[in-house]
C-alpha positions as CSV (number, residue, x, y, z in Angstrom):
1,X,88.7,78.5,142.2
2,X,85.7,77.5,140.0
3,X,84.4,80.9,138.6
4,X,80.6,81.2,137.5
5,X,80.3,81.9,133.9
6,X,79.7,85.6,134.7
7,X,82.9,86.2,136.7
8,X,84.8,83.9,133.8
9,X,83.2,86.6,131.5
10,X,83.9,89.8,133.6
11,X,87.6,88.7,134.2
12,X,88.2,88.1,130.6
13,X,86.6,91.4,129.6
14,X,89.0,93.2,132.3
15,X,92.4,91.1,130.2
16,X,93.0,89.6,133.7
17,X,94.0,85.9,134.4
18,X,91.0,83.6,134.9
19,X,92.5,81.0,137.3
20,X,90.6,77.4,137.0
21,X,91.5,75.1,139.7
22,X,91.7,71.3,139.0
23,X,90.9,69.6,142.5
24,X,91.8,66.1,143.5
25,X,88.2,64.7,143.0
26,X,88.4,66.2,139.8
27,X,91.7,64.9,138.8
28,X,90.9,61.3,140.0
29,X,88.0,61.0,138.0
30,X,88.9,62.8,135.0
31,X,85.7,65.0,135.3
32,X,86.0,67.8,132.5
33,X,82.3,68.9,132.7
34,X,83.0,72.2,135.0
35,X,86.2,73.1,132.5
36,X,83.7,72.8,130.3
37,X,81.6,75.5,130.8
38,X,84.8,77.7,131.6
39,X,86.2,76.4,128.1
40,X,82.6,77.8,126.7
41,X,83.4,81.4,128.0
42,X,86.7,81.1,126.7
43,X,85.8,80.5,123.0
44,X,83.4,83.1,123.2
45,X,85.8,85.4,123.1
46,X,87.9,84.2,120.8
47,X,91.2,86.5,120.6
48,X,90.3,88.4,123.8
49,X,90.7,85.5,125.6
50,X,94.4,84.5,124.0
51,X,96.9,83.5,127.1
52,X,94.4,84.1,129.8
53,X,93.9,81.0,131.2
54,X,96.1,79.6,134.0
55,X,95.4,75.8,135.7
56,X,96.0,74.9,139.0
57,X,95.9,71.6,140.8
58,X,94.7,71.2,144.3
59,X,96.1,67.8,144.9
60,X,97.3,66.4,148.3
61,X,100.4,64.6,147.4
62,X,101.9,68.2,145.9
63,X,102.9,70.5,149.3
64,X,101.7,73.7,149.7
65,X,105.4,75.0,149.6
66,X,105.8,74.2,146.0
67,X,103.1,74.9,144.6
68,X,101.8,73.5,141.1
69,X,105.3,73.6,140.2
70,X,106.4,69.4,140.0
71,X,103.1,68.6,138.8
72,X,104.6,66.9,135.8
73,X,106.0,64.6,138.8
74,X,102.5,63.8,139.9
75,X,101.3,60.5,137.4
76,X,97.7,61.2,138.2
77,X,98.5,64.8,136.9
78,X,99.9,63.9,133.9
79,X,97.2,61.2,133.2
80,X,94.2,63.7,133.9
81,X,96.5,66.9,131.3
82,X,96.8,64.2,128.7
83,X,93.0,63.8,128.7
84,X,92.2,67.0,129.2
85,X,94.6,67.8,125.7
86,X,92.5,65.1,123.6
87,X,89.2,66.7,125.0
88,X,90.5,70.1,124.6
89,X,93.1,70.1,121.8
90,X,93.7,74.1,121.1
91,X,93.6,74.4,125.0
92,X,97.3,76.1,124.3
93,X,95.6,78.7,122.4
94,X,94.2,79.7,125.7
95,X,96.6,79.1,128.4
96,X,98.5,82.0,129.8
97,X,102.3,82.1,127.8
98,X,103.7,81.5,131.1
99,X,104.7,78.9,133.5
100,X,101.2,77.1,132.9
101,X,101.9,76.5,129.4
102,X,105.3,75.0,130.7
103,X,104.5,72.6,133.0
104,X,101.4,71.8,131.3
105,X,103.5,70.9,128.2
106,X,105.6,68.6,130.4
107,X,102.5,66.8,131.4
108,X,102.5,65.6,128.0
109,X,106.2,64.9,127.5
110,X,107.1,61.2,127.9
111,X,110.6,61.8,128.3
112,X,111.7,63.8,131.6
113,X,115.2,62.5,132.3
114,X,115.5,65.2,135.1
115,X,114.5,68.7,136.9
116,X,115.7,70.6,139.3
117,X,115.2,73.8,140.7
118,X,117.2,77.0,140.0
119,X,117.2,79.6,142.3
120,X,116.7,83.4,141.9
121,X,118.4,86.2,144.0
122,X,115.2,85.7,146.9
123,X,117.0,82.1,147.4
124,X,113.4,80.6,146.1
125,X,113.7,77.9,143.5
126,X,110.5,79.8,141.5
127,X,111.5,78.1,137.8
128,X,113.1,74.6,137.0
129,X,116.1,73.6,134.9
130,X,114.1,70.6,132.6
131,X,115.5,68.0,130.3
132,X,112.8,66.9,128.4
133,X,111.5,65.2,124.9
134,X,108.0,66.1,123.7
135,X,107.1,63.4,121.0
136,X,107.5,65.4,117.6
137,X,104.1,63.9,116.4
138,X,102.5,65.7,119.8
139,X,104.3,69.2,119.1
140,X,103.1,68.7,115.5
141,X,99.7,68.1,116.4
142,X,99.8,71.0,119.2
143,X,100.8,74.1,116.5
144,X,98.7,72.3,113.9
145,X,95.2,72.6,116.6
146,X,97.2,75.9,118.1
147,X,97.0,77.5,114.2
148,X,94.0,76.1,113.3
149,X,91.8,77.7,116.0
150,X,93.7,81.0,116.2
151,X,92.7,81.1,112.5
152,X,89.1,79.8,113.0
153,X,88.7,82.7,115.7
154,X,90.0,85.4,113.4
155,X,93.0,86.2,115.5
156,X,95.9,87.5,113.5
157,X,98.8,85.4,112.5
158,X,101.8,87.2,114.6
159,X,99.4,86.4,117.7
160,X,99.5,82.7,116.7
161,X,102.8,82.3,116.1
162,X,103.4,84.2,119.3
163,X,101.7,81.4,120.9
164,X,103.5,78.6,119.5
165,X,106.7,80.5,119.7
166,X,106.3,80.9,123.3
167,X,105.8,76.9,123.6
168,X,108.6,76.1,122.1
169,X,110.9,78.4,122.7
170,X,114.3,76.4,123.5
């Protein structure tokens, strides 16, 4: 859901989840300008605003049934997150320290040998068992912009490495 720049404001205040959804229009033509504004709100808040982000993608070829979870499967996803990382590139700083961060991580891997899903007691397959290989340059370069803007925000050095902990966690 594309928020106005109020409600992005009055959800951040309230330290809920602002949910910005990617649709397939959007993907397609690698249109940033509405994450944009919603990337604005974000930085206005600096350390507020740490882990409250979460992306979703509306696209067709991903069924309703799994939802946003394969999306490092989808080539047009992975294309439009690897873009979105060179527009954006302390987007992590932002993202919620949950499944977002993970699958939007393995957008940017180049190496996904396989995944497959692991079931919890409920019998739904809600996380994935991932072999993957993120460039070292690219996890370099993600805690080095990570860092950088937690530091340029004033956040406090614990909360960063929280962040980049989280990411990386093995």
């Amino acid at each position: 859901m594309e928020h106005s720049l109020e409600q992005a404001r009055k959800i951040i205040e309230s330290g809920e989840y602002l949910v910005f959804v990617f649709n397939q229009a959007t993907v397609r033509m690698k249109d940033y300008s509405s994450f944009d504004k919603v990337m604005k709100v974000l930085q206005e808040y600096g350390p507020k605003a740490r882990n409250s982000l979460v992306l979703k993608f509306e696209i067709d070829e991903i069924p309703e049934d799994i939802p946003s979870k394969m999306i490092f499967n989808n080539e047009e996803i992975r294309s439009f997150v690897k873009g979105l990382y060179e527009e954006y590139p302390h987007i992590f700083y932002f993202i919620d320290s949950g499944p977002t961060s993970f699958l939007v991580g393995l957008c940017l891997c180049d190496d996904i040998t396989s995944a497959s899903p692991i079931e919890n007691e409920a019998g739904v397959d809600q996380y994935f068992h991932v072999d993957s290989k993120i460039d070292e340059k690219l996890k370099n370069d993600i805690i080095k912009q990570t860092r950088m803007y937690g530091f340029l925000v004033g956040d406090k050095e614990e909360n960063i490495d929280s962040i980049i902990n989280g990411l990386f966690a093995d």
